[in-house]
TORTIMI-272900 format. One line per field, with one value per residue (C-alpha): residue number from 1; residue in three letters; x, y, z. Coordinates in nm, 3 decimals. Each point is the difference from the previous one (the first is absolute). Layout:
<recs>
num [NUM;...]
residuo [Ala;...]
x [X;...]
y [Y;...]
z [Z;...]
</recs>
This chain:
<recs>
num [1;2;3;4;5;6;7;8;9;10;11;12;13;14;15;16;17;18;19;20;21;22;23;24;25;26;27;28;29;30;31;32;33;34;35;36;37;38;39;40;41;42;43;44;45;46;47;48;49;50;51;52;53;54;55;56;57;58;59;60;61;62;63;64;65;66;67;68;69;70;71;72;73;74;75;76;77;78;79;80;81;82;83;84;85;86;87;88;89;90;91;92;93;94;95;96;97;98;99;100;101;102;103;104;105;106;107;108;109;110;111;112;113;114;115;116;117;118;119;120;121;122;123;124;125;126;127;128;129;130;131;132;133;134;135;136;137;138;139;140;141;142;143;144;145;146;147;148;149;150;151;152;153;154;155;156;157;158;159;160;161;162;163;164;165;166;167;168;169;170;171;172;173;174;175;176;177;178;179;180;181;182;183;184;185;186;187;188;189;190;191;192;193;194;195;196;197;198;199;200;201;202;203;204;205;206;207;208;209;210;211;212;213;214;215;216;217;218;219;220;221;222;223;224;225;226;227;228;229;230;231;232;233;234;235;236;237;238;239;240;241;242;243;244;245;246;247;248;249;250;251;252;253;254;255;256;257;258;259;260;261;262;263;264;265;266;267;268;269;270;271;272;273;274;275;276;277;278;279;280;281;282;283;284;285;286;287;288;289;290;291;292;293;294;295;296;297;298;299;300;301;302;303;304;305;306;307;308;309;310;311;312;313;314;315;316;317;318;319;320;321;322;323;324;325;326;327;328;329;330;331;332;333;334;335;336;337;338;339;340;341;342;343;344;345;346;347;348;349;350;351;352;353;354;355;356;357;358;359;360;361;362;363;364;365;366;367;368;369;370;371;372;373;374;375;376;377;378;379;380;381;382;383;384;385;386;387;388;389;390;391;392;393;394;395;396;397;398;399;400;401;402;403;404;405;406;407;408;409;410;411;412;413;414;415;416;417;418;419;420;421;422;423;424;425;426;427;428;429;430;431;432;433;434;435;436;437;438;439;440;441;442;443;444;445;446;447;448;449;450;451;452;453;454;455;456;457;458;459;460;461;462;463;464;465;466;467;468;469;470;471;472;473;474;475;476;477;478;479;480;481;482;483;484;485;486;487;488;489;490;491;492;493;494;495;496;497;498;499;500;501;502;503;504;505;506;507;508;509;510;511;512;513;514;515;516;517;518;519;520;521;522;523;524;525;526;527;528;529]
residuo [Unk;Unk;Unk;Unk;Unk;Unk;Unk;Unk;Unk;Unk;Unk;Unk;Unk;Unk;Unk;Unk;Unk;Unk;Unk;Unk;Unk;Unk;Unk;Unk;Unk;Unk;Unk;Unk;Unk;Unk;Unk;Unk;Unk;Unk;Unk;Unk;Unk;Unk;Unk;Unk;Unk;Unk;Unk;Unk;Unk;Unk;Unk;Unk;Unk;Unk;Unk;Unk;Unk;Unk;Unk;Unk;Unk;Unk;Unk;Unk;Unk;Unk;Unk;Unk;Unk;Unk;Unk;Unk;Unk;Unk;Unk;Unk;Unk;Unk;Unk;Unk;Unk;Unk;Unk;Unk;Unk;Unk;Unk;Unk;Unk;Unk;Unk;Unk;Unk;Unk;Unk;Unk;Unk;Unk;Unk;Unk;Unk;Unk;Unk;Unk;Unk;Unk;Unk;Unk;Unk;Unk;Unk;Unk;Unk;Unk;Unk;Unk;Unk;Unk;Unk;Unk;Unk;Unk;Unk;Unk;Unk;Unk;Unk;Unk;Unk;Unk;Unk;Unk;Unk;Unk;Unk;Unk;Unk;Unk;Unk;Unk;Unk;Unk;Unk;Unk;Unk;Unk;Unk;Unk;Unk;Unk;Unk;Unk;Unk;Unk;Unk;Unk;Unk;Unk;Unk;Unk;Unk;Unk;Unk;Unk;Unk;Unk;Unk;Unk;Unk;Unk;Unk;Unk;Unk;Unk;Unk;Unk;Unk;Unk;Unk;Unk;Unk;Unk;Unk;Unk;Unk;Unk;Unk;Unk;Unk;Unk;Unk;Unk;Unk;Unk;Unk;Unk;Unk;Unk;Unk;Unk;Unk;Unk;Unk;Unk;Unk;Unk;Unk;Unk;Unk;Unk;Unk;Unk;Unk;Unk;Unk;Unk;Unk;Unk;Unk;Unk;Unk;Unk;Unk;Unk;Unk;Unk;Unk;Unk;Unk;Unk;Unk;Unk;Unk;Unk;Unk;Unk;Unk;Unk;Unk;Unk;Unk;Unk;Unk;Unk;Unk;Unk;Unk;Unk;Unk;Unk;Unk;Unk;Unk;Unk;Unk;Unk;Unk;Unk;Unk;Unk;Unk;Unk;Unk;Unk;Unk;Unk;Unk;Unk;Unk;Unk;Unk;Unk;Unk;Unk;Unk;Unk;Unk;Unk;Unk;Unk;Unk;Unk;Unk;Unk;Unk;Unk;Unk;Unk;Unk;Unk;Unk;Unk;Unk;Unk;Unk;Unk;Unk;Unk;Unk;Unk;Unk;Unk;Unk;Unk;Unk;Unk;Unk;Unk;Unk;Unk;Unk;Unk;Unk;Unk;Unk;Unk;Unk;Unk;Unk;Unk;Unk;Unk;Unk;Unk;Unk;Unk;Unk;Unk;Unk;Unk;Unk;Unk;Unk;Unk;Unk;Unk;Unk;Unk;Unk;Unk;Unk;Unk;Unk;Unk;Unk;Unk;Unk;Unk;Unk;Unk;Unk;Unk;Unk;Unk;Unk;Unk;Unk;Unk;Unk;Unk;Unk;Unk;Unk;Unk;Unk;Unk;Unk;Unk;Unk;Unk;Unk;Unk;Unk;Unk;Unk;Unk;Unk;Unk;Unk;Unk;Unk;Unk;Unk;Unk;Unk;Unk;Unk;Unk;Unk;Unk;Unk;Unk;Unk;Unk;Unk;Unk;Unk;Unk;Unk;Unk;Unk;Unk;Unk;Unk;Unk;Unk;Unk;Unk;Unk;Unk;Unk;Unk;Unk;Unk;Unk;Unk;Unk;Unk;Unk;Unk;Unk;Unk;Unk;Unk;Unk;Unk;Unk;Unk;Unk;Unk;Unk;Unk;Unk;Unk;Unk;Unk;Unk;Unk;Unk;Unk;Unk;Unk;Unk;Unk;Unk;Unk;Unk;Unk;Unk;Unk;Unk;Unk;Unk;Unk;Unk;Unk;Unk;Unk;Unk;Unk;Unk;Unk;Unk;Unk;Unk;Unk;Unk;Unk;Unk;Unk;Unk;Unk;Unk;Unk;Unk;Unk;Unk;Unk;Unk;Unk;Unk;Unk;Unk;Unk;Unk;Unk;Unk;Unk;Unk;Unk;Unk;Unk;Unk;Unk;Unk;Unk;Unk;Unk;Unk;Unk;Unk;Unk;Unk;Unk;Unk;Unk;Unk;Unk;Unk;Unk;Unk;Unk;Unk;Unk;Unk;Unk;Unk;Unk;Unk;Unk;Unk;Unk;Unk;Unk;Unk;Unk;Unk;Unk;Unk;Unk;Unk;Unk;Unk]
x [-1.142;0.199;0.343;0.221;0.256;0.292;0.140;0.366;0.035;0.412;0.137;-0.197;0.157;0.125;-0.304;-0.269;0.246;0.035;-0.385;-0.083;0.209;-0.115;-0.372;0.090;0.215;-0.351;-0.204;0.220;0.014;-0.422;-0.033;0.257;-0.209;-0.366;0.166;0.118;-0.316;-0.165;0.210;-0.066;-0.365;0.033;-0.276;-0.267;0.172;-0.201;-0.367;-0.106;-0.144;0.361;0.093;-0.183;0.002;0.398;-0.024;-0.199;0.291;0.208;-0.112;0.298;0.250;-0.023;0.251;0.039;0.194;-0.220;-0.379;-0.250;-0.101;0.401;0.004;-0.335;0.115;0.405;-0.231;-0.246;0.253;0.242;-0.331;-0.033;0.357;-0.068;-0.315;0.157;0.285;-0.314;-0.129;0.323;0.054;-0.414;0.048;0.225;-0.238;-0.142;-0.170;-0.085;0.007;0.260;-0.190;0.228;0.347;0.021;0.296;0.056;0.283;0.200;-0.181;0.294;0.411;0.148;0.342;0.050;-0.319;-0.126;-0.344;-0.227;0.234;-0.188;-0.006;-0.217;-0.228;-0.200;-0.220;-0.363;-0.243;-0.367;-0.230;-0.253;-0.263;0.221;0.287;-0.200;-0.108;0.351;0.102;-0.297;0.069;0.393;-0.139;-0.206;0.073;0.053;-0.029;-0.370;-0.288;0.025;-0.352;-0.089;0.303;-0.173;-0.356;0.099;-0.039;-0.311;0.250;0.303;-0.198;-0.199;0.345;0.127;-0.306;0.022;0.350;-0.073;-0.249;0.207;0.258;0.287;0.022;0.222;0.291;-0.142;0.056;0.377;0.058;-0.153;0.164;0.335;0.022;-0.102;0.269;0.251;-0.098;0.016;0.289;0.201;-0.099;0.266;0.062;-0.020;0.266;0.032;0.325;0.052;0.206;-0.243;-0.310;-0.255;-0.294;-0.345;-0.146;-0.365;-0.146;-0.236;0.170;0.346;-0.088;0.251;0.045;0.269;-0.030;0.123;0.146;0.060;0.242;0.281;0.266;0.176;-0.291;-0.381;-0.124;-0.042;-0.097;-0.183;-0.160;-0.091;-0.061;-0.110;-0.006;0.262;0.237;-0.070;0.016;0.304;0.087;0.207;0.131;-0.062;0.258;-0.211;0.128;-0.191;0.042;-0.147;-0.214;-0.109;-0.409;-0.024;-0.203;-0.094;-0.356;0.039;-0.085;0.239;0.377;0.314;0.281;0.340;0.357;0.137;0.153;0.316;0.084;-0.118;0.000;-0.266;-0.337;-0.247;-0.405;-0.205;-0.346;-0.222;-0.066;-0.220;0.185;-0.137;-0.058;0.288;-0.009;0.153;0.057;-0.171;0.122;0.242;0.244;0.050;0.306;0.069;0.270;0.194;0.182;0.316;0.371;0.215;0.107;-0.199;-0.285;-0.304;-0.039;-0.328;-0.143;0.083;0.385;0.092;0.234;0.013;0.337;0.110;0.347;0.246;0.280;-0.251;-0.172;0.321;0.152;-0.350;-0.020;0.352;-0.072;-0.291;0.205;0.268;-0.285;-0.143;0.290;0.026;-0.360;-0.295;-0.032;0.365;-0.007;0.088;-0.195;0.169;-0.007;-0.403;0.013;0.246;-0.273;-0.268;0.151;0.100;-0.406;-0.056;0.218;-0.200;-0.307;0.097;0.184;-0.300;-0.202;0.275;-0.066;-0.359;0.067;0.198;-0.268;-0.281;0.261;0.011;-0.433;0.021;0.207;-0.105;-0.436;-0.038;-0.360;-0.028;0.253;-0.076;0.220;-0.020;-0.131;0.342;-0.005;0.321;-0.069;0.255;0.325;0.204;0.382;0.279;0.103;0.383;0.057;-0.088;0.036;-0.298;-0.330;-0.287;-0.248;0.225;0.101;-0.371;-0.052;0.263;-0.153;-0.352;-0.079;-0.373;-0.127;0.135;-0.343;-0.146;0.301;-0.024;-0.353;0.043;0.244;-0.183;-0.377;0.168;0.108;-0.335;0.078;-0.194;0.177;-0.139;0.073;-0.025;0.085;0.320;-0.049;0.106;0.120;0.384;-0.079;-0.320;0.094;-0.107;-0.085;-0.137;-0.059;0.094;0.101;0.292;0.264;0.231;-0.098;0.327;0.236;0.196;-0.035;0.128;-0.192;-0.337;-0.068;-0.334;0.011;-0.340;0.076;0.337;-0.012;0.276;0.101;0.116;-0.156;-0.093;-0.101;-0.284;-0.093;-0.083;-0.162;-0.205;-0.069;-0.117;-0.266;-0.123;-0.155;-0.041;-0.219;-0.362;-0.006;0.318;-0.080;-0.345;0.046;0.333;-0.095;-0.209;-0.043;-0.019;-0.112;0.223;0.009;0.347;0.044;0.034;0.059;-0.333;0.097;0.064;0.211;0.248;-0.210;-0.294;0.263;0.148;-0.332;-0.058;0.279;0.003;-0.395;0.075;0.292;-0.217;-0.272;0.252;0.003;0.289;0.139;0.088;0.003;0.229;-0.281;-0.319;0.221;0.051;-0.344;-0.100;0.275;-0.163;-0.357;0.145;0.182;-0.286;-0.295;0.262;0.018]
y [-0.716;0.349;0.002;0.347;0.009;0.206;0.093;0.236;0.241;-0.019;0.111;0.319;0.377;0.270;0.215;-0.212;-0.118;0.340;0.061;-0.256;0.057;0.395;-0.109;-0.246;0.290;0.242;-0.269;-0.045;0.338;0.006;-0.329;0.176;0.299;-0.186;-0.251;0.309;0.142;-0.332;-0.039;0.346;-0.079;-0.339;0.027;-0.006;-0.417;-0.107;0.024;-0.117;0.348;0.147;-0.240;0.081;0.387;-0.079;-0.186;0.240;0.293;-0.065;0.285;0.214;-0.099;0.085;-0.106;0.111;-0.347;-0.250;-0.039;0.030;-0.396;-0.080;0.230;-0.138;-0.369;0.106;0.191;-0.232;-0.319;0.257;0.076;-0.439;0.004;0.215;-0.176;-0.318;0.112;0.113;-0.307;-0.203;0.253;-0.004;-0.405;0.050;0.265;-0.221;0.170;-0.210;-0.023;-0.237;-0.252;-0.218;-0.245;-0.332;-0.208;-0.298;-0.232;-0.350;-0.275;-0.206;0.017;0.035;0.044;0.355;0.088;-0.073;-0.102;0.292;0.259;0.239;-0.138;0.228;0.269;0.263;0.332;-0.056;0.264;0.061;0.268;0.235;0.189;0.328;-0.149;-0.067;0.371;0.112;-0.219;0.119;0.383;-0.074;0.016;0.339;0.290;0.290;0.271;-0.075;-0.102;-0.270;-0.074;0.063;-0.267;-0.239;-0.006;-0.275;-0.231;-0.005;-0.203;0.180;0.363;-0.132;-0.111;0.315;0.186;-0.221;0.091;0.387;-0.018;-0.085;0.291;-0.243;0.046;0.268;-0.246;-0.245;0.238;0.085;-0.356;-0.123;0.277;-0.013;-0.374;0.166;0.219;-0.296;-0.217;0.264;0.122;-0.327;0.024;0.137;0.189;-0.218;0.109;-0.041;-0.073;0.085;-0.296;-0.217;0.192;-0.147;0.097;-0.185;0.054;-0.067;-0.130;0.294;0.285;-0.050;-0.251;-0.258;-0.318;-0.247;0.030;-0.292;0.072;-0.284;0.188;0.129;-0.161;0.047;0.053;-0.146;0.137;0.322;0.192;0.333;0.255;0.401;0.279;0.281;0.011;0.286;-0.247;-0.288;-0.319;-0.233;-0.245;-0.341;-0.274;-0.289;-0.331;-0.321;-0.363;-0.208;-0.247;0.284;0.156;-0.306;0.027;0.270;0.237;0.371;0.036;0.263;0.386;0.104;0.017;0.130;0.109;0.051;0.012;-0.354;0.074;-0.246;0.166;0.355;-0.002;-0.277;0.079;-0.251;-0.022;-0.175;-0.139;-0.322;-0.246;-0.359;-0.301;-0.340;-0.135;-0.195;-0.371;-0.132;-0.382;-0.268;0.035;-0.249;0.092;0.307;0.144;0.327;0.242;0.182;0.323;0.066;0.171;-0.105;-0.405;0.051;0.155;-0.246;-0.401;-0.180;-0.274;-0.274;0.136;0.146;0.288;0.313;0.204;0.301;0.067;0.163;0.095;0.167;0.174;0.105;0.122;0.232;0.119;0.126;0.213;0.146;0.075;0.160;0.199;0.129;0.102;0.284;0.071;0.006;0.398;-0.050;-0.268;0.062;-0.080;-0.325;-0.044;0.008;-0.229;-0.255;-0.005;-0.033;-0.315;-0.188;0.083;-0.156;-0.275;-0.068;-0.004;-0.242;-0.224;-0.014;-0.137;-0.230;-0.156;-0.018;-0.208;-0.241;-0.031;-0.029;-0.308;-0.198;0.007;-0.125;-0.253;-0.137;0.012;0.251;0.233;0.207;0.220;0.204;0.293;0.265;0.331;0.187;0.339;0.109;0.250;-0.051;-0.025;-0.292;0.099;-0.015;-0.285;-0.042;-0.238;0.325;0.269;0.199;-0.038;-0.262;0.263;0.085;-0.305;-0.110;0.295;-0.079;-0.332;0.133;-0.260;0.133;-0.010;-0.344;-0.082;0.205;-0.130;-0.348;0.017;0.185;-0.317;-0.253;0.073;-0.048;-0.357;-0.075;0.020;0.133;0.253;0.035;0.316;-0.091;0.276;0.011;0.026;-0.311;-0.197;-0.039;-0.035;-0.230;-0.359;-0.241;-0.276;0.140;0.320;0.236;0.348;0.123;0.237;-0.237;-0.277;0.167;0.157;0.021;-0.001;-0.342;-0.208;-0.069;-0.143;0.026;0.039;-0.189;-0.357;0.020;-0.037;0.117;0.051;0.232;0.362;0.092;-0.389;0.058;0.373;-0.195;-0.261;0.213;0.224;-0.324;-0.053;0.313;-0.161;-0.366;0.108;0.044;0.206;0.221;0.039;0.118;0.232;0.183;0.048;0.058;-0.211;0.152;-0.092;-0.225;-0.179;0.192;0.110;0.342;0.137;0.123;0.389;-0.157;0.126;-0.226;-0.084;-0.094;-0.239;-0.120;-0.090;-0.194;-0.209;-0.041;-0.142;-0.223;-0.149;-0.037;-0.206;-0.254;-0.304;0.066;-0.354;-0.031;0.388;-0.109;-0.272;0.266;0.244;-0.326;-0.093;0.383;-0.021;-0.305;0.085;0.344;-0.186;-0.234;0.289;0.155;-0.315]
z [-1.763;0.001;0.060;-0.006;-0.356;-0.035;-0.317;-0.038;-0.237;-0.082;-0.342;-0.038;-0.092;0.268;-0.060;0.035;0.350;0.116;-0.069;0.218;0.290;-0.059;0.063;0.254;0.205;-0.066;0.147;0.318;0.095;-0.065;0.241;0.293;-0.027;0.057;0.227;0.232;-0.026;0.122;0.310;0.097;-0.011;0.120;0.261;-0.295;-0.042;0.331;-0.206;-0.298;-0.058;0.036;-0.217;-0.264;0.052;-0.023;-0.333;-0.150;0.079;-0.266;-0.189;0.262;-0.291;-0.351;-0.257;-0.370;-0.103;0.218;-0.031;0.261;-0.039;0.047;0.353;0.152;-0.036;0.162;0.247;0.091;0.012;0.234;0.240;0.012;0.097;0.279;0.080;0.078;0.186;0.197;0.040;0.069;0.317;0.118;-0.047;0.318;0.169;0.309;0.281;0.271;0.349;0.200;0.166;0.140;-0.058;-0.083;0.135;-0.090;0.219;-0.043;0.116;0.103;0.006;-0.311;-0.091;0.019;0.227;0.301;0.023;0.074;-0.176;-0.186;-0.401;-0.198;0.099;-0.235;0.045;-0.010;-0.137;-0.012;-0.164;0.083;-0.123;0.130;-0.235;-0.285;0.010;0.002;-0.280;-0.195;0.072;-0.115;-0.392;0.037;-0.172;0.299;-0.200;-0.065;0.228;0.220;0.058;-0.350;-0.123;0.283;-0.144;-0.252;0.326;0.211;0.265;0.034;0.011;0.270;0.185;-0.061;0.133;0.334;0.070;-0.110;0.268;0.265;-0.126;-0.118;-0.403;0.054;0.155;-0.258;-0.313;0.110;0.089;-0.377;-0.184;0.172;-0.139;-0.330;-0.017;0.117;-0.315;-0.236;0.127;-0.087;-0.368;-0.209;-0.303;-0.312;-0.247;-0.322;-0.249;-0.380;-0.036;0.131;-0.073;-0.214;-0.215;-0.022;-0.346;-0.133;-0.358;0.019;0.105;-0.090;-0.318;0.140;-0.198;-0.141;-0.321;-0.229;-0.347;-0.206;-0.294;0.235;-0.038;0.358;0.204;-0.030;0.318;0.104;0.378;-0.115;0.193;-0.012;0.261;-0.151;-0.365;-0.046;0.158;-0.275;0.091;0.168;-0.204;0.169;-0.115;0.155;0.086;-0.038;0.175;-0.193;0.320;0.208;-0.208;-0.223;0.059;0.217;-0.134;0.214;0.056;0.247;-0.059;0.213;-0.005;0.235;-0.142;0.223;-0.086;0.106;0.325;-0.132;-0.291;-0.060;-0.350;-0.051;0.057;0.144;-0.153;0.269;-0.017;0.013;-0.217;-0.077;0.178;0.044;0.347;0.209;-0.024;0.282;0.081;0.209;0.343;0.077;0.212;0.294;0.134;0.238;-0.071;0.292;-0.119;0.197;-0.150;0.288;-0.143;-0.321;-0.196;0.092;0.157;-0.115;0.213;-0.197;0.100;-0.291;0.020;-0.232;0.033;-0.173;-0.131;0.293;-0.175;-0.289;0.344;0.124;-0.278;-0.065;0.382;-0.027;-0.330;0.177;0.305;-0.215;-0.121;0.311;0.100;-0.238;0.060;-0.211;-0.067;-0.121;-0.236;-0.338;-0.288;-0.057;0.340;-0.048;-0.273;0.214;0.241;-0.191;-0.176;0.333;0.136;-0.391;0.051;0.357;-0.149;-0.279;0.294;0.192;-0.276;-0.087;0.363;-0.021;-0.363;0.191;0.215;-0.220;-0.208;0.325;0.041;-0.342;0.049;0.313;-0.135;0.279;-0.087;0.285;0.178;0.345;0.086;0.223;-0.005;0.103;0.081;0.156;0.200;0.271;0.083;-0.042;0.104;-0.236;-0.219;0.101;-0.324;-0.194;0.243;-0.070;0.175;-0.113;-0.050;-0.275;-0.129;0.003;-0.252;-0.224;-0.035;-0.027;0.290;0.061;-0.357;-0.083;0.081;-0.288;-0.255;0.075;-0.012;-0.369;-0.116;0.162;-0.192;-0.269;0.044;0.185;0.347;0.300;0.200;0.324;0.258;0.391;0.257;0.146;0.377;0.226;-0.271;0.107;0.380;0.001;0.093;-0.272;0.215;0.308;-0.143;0.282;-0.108;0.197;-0.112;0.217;-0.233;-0.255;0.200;-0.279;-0.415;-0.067;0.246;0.176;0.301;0.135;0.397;0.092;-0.199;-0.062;-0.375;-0.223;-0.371;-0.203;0.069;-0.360;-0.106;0.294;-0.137;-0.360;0.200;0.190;-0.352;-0.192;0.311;-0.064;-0.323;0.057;0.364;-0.105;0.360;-0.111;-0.350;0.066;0.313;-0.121;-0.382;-0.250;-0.347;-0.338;-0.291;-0.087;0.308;0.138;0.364;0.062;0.387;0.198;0.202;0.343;0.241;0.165;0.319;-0.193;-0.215;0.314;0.177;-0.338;0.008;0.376;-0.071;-0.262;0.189;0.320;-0.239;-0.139;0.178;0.321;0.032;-0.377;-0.184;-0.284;-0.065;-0.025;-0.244;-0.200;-0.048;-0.030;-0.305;-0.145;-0.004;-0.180;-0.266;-0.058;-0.016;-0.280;-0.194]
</recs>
């Protein structure tokens, strides 16, 4: 199995420092330069024939200190970049036709509705062979011929001909190439930092290696690599953890080098290396994980609670406030380096948690963990303990990749970490399982307004996340398995994960719900065993 290695190059002179940061600063200005010239032919992204006419046009730059391999592979990774920023914005490219609108109604009184009142309703789409054209003319390349770019599919040309015939491509053209213009027009210009610029380096071309040297005295390993050979060759030494490091050895041809964005003095070697597979334990016990900052950092299922440290919170949010209150074009340079220690500090924090975490699995002979996929997109208000708004506080505590750093900690102590998505988990009702925002009018508690049942508002959202595993119908229709048997999230939209849970609820057995979850949960535990 290949796993990414860093190694840090520390205790080295001021020249070989100042080399380094001189070719890094080179290579910055030579990746702005091809990404601008990308984005000002970013029409070429919507074909693979642009594409590759694209990659090919590095040859605009030439550089005396950098070779030609070194600015094809900056200039072909800068025209993927582009390429899937593409894609994330077509992803969302949907042209359809309304067809009509679904409302759905309460079937009887509740407490805060009458029966009848409108409870739900949603848009309802359909395609058409007119649509399908359109979509299909959004990825042409205008400045060419259309028909000629159409011959690739007997189909579509023959749609195309049909409507030509009746004198309509004209409004069909604008129409398809107006939405052309409105995608590419969202994609922005991809710029580039020396200080956090890197520099991918190959066996071949560059002669990149660690070379080991058993006689020094201070330092066995060594990163080496050459550009052209009036330069000579950079010459690194290497810091080794022998608990890091200890039987990891690079197979890769290929390294980056960047300045470590932490310390600008230290220079970071990345590449891959040999690792042996995860082991992780017989499953013996789940439990869900809600994510919240308002009363604490996460609740599992099983009620345990996970807090985080307010006074060492406080006393951090009012350092940064101090800070942007001078601004951050006018802080100083120990100003910078304040900063940079508290985000430090954070990240080190944040970890801290996550080790807690990972102890009380442990402890308790839990083997499988599901969390959510957070994304925090939205808006969330302001935390008044803190006074500064929870899309920033969820920052500072790195709350949407705790995922990925749990996940890190917990392979190594052999246990599953399993992603669900995020949607309806805090407002489903656990027994019932009606989805109502009304079910939690407010962050501490849930009560569900068709059966009446009530708890504590993030005990149901781990409830409802642990589900997501132990359902055979919820773990296979909202994710996907990988190799080692983890969840990770299918790309749903939230009406397709709503109509999911709404089914699976409607299936269970209406006089006694809690009952069919139960025996759902038992036939899960006993297939794992």
């Amino acid at each position: 199995m290949l796993k990414s290695v860093m190694y840090t190059s520390k205790y080295h002179n001021q020249i070989k420092e100042n080399n380094v940061k001189q070719l890094l600063h080179t290579i910055t200005k030579i990746k702005n330069h091809l990404s601008q010239y990308v984005y000002e032919h970013k029409h070429l992204l919507l074909t693979n024939a642009g594409i590759r006419e694209l990659k090919n046009s590095y040859k605009v730059i030439k550089s005396d200190s950098i070779l030609a391999f070194n600015i094809s592979t900056e200039h072909n990774l800068i025209v993927d970049l582009y390429v899937n920023a593409l894609k994330q914005r077509i992803r969302n490219l949907n042209i359809r036709l309304q067809d009509k609108i679904v409302i759905q109604r309460y079937e009887s009184d509740t407490k805060d509705h009458k029966k009848g009142a409108i409870k739900s309703f949603q848009l309802k789409f359909h395609s058409t062979k007119l649509t399908r054209l359109i979509k299909y003319l959004v990825y042409l390349d205008y400045t060419k011929d259309i028909k000629e770019q159409l011959k690739s599919s007997e189909a579509i040309l023959a749609l195309y001909e049909h409507y030509e015939s009746k004198g309509w491509t004209g409004r069909i053209l604008a129409l398809a190439q107006s939405k052309q213009q409105r995608i590419l027009s969202k994609l922005k210009l991809i710029k580039f930092n020396a200080e956090y610029s890197s520099l991918r380096l190959d066996y071949v071309a560059n002669l990149a290696r660690i070379d080991y040297m058993p006689d020094n005295a201070l330092y066995k390993y060594w990163f080496v690599f050459r550009m052209y050979k009036k330069n000579g060759e950079y010459r690194l030494p290497l810091q080794i953890n022998d608990s890091y490091h200890n039987g990891k050895t690079p197979i890769a041809k290929m390294f980056t080098i960047n300045l470590s964005p932490k310390n600008s003095s230290k220079i970071n070697i990345a590449t891959t290396c040999e690792v042996n597979e995860p082991v992780f334990k017989p499953f013996n016990k789940v439990v869900g994980m809600d994510l919240n900052l308002k009363h604490n950092f996460g609740v599992l299922s099983d009620g345990f609670i996970l807090d985080y440290d307010r006074d060492y919170m406080k006393h951090t949010v009012q350092a940064l406030k101090e800070l942007d209150k001078i601004g951050s074009q006018n802080l100083t340079k120990a100003q910078l380096q304040r900063l940079k220690k508290i985000h430090r500090q954070l990240d080190w924090y944040t970890s801290l948690l996550v080790h807690k975490l990972i102890i009380y699995l442990e402890s308790h002979n839990i083997t499988d963990i599901v969390v959510e996929d957070l994304l925090l997109s939205g808006k969330f208000g302001i935390n008044e303990e803190f006074g500064i708004p929870y899309a920033r506080l969820s920052k500072l505590l790195h709350l949407s990749s705790v995922k990925d750093l749990l996940k890190k900690q917990a392979e190594k102590h052999g246990i599953r970490v399993h992603i669900t998505p995020s949607q309806y988990t805090s407002m489903t009702c656990p027994k019932c399982g009606h989805i109502s925002h009304d079910n939690r009018k407010t962050q501490e508690s849930f009560k569900c307004t068709q059966c009446g049942y009530e708890d504590n508002a993030d005990h149901v959202a781990a409830q409802n996340i642990k589900l997501r595993l132990t359902s055979d119908v919820l773990r296979s229709k909202l994710h996907n398995l990988d190799e080692y048997g983890r969840l990770e999230p299918k790309r749903l939209n939230k009406y397709t994960i709503k109509t999911i849970l709404e089914e699976y609820y409607a299936s269970l057995s209406i006089e006694a719900p809690s009952y069919g979850q139960c025996t759902e949960q038992a036939k899960f535990i006993s297939k794992w065993r």
